[in-house]
N, C-alpha and C positions, 0 to 999 in steps of 0.2 A: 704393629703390636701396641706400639702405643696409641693411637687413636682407638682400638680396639678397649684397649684398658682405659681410656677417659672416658669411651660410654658407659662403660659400666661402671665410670667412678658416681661418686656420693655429688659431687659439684656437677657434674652434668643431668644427674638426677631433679637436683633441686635446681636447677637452668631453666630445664624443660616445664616443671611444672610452676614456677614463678612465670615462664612465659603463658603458660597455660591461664592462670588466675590473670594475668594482667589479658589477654585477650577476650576473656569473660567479660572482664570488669568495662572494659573496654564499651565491647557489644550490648553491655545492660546499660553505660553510660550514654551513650546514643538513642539510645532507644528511648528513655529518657527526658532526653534533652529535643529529643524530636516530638515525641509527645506531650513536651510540656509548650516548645515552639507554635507547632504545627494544632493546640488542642486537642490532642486526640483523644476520641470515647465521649469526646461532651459534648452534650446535644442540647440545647434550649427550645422549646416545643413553641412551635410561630404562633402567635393569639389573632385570632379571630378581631380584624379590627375595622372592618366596613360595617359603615352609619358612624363610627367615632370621628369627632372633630381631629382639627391637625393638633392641637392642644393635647385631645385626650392620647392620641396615637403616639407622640415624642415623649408626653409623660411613659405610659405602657414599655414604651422601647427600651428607654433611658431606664427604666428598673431590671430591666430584661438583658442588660448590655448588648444590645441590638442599636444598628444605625438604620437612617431610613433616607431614600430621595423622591423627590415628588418628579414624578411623569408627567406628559400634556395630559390637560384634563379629556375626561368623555366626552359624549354629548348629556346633558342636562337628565337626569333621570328621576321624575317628580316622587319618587319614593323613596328616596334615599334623602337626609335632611343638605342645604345647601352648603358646598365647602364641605363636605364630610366624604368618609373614604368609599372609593367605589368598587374597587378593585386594590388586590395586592400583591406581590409574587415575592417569596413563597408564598402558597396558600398557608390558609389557617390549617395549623395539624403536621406539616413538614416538620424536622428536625432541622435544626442550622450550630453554627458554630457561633461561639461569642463573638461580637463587631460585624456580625453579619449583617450588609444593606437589605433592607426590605425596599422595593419600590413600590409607592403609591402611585393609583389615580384618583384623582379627586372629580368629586362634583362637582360642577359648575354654580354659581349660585343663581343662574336662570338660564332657560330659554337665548340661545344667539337670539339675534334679531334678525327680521328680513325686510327688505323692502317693497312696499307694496306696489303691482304692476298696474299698469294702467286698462283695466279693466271694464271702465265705466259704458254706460249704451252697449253693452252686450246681454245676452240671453242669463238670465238664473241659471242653466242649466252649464253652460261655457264660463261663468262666474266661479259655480262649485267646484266643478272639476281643475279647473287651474288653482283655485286659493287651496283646497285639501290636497292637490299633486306635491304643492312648496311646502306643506307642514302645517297651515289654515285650519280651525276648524270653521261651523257653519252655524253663527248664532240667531240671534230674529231675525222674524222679518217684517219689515214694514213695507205700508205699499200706499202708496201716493196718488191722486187724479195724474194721470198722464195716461197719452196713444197709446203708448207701448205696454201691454201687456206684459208682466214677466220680464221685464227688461229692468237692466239695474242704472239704477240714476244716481246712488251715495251708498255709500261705504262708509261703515262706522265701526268705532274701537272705544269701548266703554263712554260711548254717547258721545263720541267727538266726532266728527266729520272726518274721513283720513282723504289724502292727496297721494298722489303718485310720488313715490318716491321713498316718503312716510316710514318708518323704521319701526314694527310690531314684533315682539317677542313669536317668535314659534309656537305654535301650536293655542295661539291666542282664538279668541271667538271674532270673526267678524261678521259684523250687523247689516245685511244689507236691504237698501231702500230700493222698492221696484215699480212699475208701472202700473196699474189696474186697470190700464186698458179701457179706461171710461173717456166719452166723450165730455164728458167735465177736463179733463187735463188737456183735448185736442182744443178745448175753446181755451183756455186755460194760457195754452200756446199760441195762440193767434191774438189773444188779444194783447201777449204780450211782445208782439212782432207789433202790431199797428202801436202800440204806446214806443217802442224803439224808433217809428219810422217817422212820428210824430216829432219826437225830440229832438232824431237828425233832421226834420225839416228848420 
């Protein structure tokens, strides 16, 4: 009887419902506090930042409270200005939260290099197909008194002579010098064997 009469009294009344408001207050406080932890609802809209330098992109960020890290760069892509962004993730247009890392790739500011193979006394046509296979393009061409028709005797890179080994930016021009096949370069050749055979005498 008497627990019977304490629920119905006034103090168990008001028990229940002080518990009621404090478990309210509770669950609004949390939610709250986790919303304000966690940011919730706030979305910063990712900018559009490939061709921007690393300068313009950490400025951008840094107003955006956005972080950013840089990734291996790409390979060289002549449209894009050098050292500027290539790629980004998020993309331009995702929603992120504040302090969100952006990762770049950057452009490279040229062309790897390659080394040039030893190619020389081969055919124009075995020439081409190996320097454009590596990335080469295929700039003039000169052609010189020599036997050998179409055959390549110098390789060049903005007028310099290159050597085996020779380190040429990708997708550079090289110049190659070939044979015309004239009997001016067969005399051309022998007489340069008897003046050699002269001098070792």
């Amino acid at each position: 009887m008497r627990i019977l009469k304490y629920l119905k009294s006034k103090i168990f009344i008001r028990t229940i419902i002080l518990m009621v408001i404090f478990i309210v207050s509770l669950i609004f406080g949390l939610k709250a506090f986790l919303a304000y932890t966690t940011n919730h609802n706030q979305k910063i809209l990712v900018p559009d930042l490939k061709k921007m330098s690393l300068e313009e992109t950490e400025t951008t960020l840094k107003n955006l409270s956005l972080n950013y890290i840089i990734q291996d760069s790409a390979s060289f892509n002549p449209e894009y200005p050098p050292k500027s962004v290539i790629d980004q993730d998020p993309e331009a247009g995702d929603y992120v939260k504040e302090n969100r890392k952006i990762y770049l790739t950057l452009n490279p500011s040229n062309y790897k290099k390659i080394a040039i193979p030893d190619l020389l006394n081969k055919t124009k046509r075995q020439v081409e197909t190996h320097l454009t296979s590596i990335g080469f393009q295929i700039g003039k061409y000169e052609y010189i008194p020599d036997l050998g028709k179409d055959v390549v005797r110098k390789m060049k890179f903005k007028g310099k002579e290159l050597e085996m080994g020779d380190l040429v930016p990708k997708n550079s021009k090289i110049d190659l010098v070939l044979g015309d096949g004239s009997l001016d370069g067969a005399a051309d050749d022998l007489e340069k064997i008897e003046q050699d055979e002269v001098v070792e005498n």
